[in-house]
N, C-alpha and C positions, 0 to 999 in steps of 0.2 A: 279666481281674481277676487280682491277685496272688495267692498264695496268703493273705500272710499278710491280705489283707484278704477274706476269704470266713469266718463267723463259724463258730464250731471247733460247733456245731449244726445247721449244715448236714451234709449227708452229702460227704464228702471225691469232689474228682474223680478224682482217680487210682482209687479202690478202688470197686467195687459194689456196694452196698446192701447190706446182710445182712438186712434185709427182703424178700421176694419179690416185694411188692405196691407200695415202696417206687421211684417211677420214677428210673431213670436221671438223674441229675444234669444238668438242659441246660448249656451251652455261655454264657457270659455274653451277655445281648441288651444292646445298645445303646437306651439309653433318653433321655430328657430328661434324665438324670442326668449331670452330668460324671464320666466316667473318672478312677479316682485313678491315675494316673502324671503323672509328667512331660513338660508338650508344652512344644515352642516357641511361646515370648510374645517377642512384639515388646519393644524396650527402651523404656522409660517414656521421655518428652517430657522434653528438657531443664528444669530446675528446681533452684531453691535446696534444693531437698530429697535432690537427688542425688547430692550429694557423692562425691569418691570415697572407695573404703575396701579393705579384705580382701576378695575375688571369691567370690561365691556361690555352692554347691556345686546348680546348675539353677533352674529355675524353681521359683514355690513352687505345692503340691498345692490344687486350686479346693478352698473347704467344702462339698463334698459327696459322699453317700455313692454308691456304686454297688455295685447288689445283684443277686444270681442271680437271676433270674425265671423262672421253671420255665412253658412252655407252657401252656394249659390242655388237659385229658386228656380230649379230647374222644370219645376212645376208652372212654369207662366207660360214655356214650348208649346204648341200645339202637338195631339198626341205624337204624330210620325215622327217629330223632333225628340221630343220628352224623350219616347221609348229607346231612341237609339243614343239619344247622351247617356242613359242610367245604364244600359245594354253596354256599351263600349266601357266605363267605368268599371261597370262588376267585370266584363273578359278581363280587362287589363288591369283591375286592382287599382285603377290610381283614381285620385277624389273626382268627382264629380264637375267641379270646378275646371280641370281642363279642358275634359268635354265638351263642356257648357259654353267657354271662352273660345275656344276654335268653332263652336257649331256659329256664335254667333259674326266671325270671323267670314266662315261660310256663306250666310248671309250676304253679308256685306257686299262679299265677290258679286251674291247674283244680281244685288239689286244696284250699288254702287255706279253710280254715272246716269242710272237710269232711272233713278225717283229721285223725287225734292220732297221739301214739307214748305209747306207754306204755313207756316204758325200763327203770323198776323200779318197786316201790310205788308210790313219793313222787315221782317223777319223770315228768309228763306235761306233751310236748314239743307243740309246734304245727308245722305245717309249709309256713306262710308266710317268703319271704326277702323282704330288702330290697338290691339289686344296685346298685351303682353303677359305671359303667366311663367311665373318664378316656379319651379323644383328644382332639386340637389339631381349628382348625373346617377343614372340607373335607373328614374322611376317612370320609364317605359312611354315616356313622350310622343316618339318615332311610330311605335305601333298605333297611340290614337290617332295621330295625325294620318297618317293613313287611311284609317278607319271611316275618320270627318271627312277627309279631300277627295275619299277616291270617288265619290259622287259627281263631284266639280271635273274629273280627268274624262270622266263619261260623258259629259255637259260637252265639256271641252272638243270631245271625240263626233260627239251631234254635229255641234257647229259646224267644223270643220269638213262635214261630208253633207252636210247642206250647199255650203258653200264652193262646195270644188268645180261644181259645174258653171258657175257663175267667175271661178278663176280662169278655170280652162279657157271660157268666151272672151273672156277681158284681156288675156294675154293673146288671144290671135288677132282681136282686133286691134288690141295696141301694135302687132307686128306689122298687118297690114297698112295700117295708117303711118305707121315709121317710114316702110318703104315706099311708098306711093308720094309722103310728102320730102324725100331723098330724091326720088325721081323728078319729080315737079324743080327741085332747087337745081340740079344740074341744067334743065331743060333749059330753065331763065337764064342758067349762066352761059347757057351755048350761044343764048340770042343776042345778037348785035343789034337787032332793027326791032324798034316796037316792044321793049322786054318788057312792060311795064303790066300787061294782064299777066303774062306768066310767074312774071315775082308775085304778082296779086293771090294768083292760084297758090304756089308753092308757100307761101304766108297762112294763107287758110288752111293748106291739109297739115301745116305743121302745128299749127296751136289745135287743131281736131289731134291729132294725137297725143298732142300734151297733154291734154281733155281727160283724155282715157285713162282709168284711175283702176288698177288691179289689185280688187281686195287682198288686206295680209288675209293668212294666214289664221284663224283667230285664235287666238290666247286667252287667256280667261287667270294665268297665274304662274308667277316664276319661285326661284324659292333662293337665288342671289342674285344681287343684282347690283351695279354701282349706280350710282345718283344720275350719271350718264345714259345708262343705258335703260335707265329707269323712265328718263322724259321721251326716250325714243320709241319705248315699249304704247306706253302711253296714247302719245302722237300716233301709234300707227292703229290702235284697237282704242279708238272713240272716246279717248282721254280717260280711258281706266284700267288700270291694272291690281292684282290682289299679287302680294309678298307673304306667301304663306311658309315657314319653316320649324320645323323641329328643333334648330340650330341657333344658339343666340348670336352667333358671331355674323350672323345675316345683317343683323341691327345695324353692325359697324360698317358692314359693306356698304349699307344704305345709305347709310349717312355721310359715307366718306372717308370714316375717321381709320380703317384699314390701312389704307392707301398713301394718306396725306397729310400731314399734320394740321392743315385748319379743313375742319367738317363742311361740305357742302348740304347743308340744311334746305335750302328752298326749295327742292322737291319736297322735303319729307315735312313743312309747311304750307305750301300750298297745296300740295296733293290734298292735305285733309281738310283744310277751310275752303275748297274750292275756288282763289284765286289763278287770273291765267297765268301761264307759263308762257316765256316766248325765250328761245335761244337762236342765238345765231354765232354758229361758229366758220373758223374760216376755213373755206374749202370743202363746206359741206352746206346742203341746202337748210336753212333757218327750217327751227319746229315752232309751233303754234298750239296750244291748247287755251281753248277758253275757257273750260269749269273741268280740269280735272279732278280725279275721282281714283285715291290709293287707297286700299285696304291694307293692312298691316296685321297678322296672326304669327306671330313670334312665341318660342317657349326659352326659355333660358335658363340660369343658373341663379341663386340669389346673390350670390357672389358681384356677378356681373352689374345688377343691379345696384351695388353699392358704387361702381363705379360712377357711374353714369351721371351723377350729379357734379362732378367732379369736371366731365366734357365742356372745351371752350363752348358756350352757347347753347347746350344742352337747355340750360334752367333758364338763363335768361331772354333766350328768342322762344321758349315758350314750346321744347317740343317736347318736355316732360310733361307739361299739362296737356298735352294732346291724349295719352294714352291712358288705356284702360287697363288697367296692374291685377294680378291674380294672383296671389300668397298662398297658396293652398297646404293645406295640411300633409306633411308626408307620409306616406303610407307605407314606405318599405322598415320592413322588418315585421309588417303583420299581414301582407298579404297571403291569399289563400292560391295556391300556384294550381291545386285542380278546378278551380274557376268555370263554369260553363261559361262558350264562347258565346258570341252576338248570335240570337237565331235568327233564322235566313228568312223566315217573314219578316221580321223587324230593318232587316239589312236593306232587304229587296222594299220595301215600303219607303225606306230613305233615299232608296239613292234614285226611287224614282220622282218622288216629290220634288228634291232639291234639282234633280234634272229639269224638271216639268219649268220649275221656276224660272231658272235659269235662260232656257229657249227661250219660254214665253216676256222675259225682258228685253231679250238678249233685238227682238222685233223693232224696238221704241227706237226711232231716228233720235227725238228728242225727249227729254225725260218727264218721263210724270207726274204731276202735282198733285201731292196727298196734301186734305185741310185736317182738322180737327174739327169736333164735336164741340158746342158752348162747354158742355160739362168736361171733357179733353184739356179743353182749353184753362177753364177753372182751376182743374188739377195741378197743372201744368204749373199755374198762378201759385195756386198755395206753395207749390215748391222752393218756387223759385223764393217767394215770402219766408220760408224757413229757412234758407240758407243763406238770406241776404244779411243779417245781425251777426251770425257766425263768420261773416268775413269781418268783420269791425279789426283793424290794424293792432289795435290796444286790444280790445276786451272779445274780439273773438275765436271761440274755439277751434275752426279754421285756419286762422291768421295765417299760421305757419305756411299753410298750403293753398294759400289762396289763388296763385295762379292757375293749379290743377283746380281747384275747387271752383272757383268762377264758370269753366266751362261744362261744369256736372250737368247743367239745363238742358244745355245744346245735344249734351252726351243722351241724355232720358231723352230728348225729342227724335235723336239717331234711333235709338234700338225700340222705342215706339212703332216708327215706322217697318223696322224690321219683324219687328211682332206682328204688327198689322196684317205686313205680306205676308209671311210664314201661315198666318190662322187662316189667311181670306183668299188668297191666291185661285184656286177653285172656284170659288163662289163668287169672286167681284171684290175685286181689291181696290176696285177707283170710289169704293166708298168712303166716307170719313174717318179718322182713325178714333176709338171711343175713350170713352172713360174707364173703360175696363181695361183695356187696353197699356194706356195710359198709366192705371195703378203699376200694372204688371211691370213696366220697364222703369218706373220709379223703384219698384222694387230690386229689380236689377240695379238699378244707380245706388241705391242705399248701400247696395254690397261689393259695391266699387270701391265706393267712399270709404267703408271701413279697411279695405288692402290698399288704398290708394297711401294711408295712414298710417297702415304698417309697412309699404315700402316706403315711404320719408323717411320713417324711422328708421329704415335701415341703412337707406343712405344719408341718415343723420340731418335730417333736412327740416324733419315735423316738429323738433322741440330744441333749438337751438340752445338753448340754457345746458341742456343734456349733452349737446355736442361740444360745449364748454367744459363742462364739469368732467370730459371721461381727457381731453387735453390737460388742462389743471392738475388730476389726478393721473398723469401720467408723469409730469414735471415732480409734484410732490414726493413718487415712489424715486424717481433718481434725486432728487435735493438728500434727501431722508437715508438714503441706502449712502450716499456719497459720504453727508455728514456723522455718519453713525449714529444718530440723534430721532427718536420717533416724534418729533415736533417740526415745528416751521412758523415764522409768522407771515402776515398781510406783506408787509413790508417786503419778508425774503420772494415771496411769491411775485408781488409787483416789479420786484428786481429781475430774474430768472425769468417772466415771461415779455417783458415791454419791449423786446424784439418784435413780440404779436403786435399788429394794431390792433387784433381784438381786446386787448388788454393795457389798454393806454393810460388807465386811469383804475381808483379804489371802485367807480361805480361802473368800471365795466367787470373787474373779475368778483364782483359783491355777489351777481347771482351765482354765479359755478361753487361758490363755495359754499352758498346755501343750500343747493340740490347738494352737495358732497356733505356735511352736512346732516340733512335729511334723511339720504341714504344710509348713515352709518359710519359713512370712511372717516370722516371728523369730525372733532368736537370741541367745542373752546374751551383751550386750557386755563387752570388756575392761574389767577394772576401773581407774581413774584415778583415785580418790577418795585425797585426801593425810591425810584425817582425818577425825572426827564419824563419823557411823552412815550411811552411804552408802543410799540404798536401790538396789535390782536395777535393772539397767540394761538397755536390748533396742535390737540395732541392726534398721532395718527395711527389709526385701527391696525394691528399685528398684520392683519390679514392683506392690507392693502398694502402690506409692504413688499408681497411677493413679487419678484419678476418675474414674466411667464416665462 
């Protein structure tokens, strides 16, 4: 990548960081993203549109952006984590990144419902995430996720025989008091003289039974679910459940949009801000959650992700700034297939920790309140100070993304506390969460922020001019192919699109034609007008005349 196209908020490559904590600047990856330079393009198929003319100063630049993507910093894990995200990476050849974004998914599951952060006062934080990591199909998703979860199925398998003794009692006692308070009601109803103590009785052992509360089941993680069954999952395991899946199509399930043509969103909103939930439907007993608590660890397709902006409510109730995007570099076509597998120290070291964790929350009736350190707290500050100019609606380099980016704070303060627990867990984790800390999951955040940027971009969302300019130049190659003519002017263009309301006006299609323009596709023709008010005239590049 050029200089001049690396955004002047990144931290420059030539010079390092004046940050300590601030990682080295990677090297640009190669992504799905077209490269902005100039490649060689074949010359366009003879046609009435090729006229000759004045020779083109190269090829012209593809509409799309190409952005730093900063590794993920898999280095901030404590060792037992570390070793087995880089350990599943190298078996399974694929980046590090997905690893990385399911382990922290993991996380989530153990802690989610059962920590808080108390930041400041007024500021109490949940510390459920919702992950989502983009790869093309083949590049072996299924086996990590396996890899990550099967910790959690053994967790899950703990619980669950913890608790069976404690079912067994609760269901005979509930049977006992069923029948006892069955008996008592017929008894009052036999009585004609004085029934008044025996309805008394039979009153009492029936709400004592109703009393009787037979733990589920426990769960700890589904991997489809609909929006329905998702509040009920919830409701019955202490208002938390984790949607963990290899499958992107889970997404749609979750949200509704499978099933139904308008999305039932408010689970998959409040699941993550922690407001309550209350439903009542007819015919079945109302649900109730006061602070639930979804995790979400999804892998999908990039494909998929172009949609998703597109979804009635997706963007504007706010559930694309919920999530945490992973663009990761694809690795198929250089993987090494004789791979040594995950060693069985390192396996057996993970799946007993994240066990260990798990039980040991799994305890908390009510959830735990992690603070920060002044210095924690500092850190925190200055972030929050660096990204608040960057949303400026006009001049800042966010803008585009400001709803995702607004909650980057909140996002560092989640995986903060997951850090916390993950290192401290052993040793006393009701301590404060540090400044070290703190750097580490800002460093996380840092590299959210840049895939968070390169998924806009893909669903066309981060530079809206761009999203302009590849519509514009879409209309231009059929004006131009139609006309047989490699020109067009403002004029024909304002005609052809003012169906769009994006295009209602000279100053709404002024910028599309500047990034086109820019890029190469055109360029203002000589003028030839003898008279009258000529409008702007655009001659247009061979190349962009092709249809695909």
């Amino acid at each position: 990548m050029s200089a001049e196209h690396i955004p002047d908020w990144l931290p420059p490559l030539s010079e390092p960081p004046e940050d300590p904590w601030e990682p080295t600047p990677p090297t640009p990856i190669k992504t799905q993203h077209t490269p902005m330079h100039h490649e060689p393009m074949a010359p366009p198929a003879t046609s009435q549109a090729t006229t000759a003319g004045p020779v083109w100063d190269g090829a012209p630049v593809p509409l799309k952006t190409d952005r730093l993507l900063r590794p993920f910093p898999v280095d901030v894990f404590p060792g037992w984590l570390a070793d087995q995200v880089s350990a599943v990476a190298e078996a399974t050849q694929t980046p590090a990144d997905l690893a990385g974004s399911v382990a922290l998914a993991c996380l989530s599951t153990a802690a989610g419902g059962k920590v808080l952060v108390q930041v400041d006062r007024s500021w109490l934080e949940q510390v459920n995430l919702y992950t989502v990591t983009a790869l093309p199909p083949g590049s072996r998703k299924s086996p990590v996720f396996r890899a990550m979860t099967g910790a959690l199925t053994s967790a899950e398998q703990a619980l669950r025989e913890a608790t069976g003794e404690r079912r067994v009692e609760a269901e005979l006692a509930a049977r006992i008091a069923h029948a006892r308070a069955e008996q008592l009601a017929k008894k009052a109803e036999a009585l004609t003289v004085n029934p008044q103590e025996a309805l008394a009785d039979a009153t009492a052992a029936a709400k004592e039974a109703a009393g009787i509360v037979v733990p589920a089941l426990p769960q700890l993680m589904t991997d489809d679910v609909t929006p329905e069954a998702c509040v009920s999952l919830m409701a019955a395991h202490d208002g938390r459940i984790a949607v963990l899946s290899a499958e992107g199509d889970v997404f749609a399930t979750l949200t509704g949009t499978r099933y139904s043509a308008a999305p039932n969103l408010g689970v998959f909103l409040k699941g993550h801000a922690g407001d309550p939930i209350q439903v009542d439907r007819k015919g079945r007993e109302s649900e109730s959650i006061e602070r639930p608590a979804l995790t979400l660890g999804v892998t999908t397709q990039p494909g998929t992700l172009q949609g998703l902006a597109a979804q009635p409510g997706f963007r504007d109730r706010g559930v694309l700034a919920r999530i945490l995007y992973s663009l990761p570099t694809n690795t198929v076509g250089t993987r090494n297939n004789q791979a040594e597998p995950v060693p069985e120290p390192t396996e057996t070291t993970y799946r007993d920790a994240l066990r260990t964790l798990v039980l040991l929350l799994a305890d908390h009736d009510t959830p735990h309140h992690l603070d920060l350190t002044p210095d924690a707290r500092q850190i925190l500050l200055d972030f929050q100070d660096w990204i608040e100019p960057r949303l400026h609606p006009q001049t800042g380099q966010l803008a585009p993304i400001t709803d995702w980016a607004s909650k980057l704070a909140g996002a560092v303060v989640r995986i903060a506390a997951l850090l916390h627990l993950a290192h401290t867990f052993t040793t006393g984790y009701a301590t404060p969460i540090t400044a070290d800390t703190m750097h580490a999951a800002e460093r996380i955040g840092r590299y959210y922020l840049d895939h968070a940027l390169a998924v806009y971009d893909l669903m066309g969302r981060s530079h809206p001019d761009l999203d302009d300019a590849r519509e514009v130049l879409t209309w231009i190659t059929n004006h131009c192919n139609r006309t047989g003519r490699p020109t067009f002017t403002r004029r024909d263009a304002l005609n052809g699109l003012n169906g769009r309301t994006r295009f209602a006006t000279v100053a709404d299609l002024k910028p599309a034609l500047e990034v086109l323009t820019e890029h190469g596709h055109i360029r203002p023709a000589e003028s030839k007008s003898t008279g009258g008010r000529p409008s702007v005239a655009y001659d247009v590049h061979p190349a962009a005349l092709q249809t695909p």
